[in-house]
C-alpha positions as MATLAB code, in Angstrom:
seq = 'XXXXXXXXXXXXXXXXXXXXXXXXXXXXXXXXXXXXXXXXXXXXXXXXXXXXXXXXXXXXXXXXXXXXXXXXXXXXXXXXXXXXXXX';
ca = [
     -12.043   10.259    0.538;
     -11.318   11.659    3.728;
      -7.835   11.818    5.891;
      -9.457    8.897    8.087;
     -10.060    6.841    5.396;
      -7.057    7.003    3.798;
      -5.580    6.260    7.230;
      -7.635    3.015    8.162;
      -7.591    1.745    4.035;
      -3.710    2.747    4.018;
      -3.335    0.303    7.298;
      -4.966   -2.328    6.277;
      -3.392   -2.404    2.852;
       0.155   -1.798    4.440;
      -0.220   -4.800    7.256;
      -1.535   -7.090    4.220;
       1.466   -5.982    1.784;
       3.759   -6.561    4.711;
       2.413  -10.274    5.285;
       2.427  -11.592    2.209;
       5.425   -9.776    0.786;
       7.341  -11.871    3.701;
       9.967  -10.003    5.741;
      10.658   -7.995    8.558;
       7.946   -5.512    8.028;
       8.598   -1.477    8.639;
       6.498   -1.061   12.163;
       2.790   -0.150   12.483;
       3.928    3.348   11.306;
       6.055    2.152    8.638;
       3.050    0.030    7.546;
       0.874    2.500    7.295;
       3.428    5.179    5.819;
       3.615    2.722    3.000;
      -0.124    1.435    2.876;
      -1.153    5.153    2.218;
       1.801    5.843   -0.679;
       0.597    2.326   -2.132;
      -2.982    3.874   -2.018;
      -1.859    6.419   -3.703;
       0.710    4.463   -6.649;
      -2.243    2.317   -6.859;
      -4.586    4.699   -7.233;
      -2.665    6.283   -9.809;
      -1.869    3.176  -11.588;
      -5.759    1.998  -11.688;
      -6.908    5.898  -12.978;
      -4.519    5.544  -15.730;
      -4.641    2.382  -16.722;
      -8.612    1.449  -16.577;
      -9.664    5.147  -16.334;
     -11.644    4.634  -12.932;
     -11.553    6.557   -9.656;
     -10.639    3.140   -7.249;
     -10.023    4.756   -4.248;
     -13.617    6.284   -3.272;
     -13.846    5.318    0.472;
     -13.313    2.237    2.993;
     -14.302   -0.491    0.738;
     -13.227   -3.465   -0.305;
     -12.290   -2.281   -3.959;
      -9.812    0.666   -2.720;
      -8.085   -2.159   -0.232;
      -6.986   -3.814   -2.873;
      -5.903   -0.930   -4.891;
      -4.026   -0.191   -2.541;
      -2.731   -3.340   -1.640;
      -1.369   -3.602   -4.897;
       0.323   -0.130   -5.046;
       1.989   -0.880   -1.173;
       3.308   -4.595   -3.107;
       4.504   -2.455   -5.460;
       6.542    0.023   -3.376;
       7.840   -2.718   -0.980;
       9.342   -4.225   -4.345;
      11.174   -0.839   -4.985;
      12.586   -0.269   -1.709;
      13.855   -3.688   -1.204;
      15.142   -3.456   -4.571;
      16.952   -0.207   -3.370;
      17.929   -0.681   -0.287;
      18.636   -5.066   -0.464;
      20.783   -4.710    2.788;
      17.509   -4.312    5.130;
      16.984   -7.266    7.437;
      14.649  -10.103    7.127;
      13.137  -11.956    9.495;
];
């Protein structure tokens, strides 16, 4: 999957994570900083898990893989850092 991809899947999943985790958000560039890691936790977690490649382009499957890797990594950073304000 190529850079742009990864960029425009990585927003999308970061703005979505952001929304429905509730909160402040981290900023269009935070967003996609951690859309893209999600991508890639989520990615990770669905290659080892149920052995398939997930994130293969801008489709609706890799969206929600990483979705649910940015869920996850919003989890462990407010679980880190719990003083962060919320809006």
């Amino acid at each position: 999957m190529g850079i742009l991809s990864w960029i425009i899947v990585g927003l999308i999943a970061g703005w979505l994570a952001g929304m429905v985790m509730k909160g402040g958000g981290y900023g269009i560039v935070g967003d996609l900083i951690v859309g893209i890691v999600g991508g890639l936790i989520g990615g990770f977690i669905a290659a080892a898990v149920f052995g398939v490649d997930a994130m293969s382009g801008i489709n609706i499957e890799s969206v929600i893989v990483a979705f649910i890797g940015a869920v996850i990594l919003i989890a462990i950073l407010r679980a880190v850092a719990p003083g962060r304000a919320r809006v």
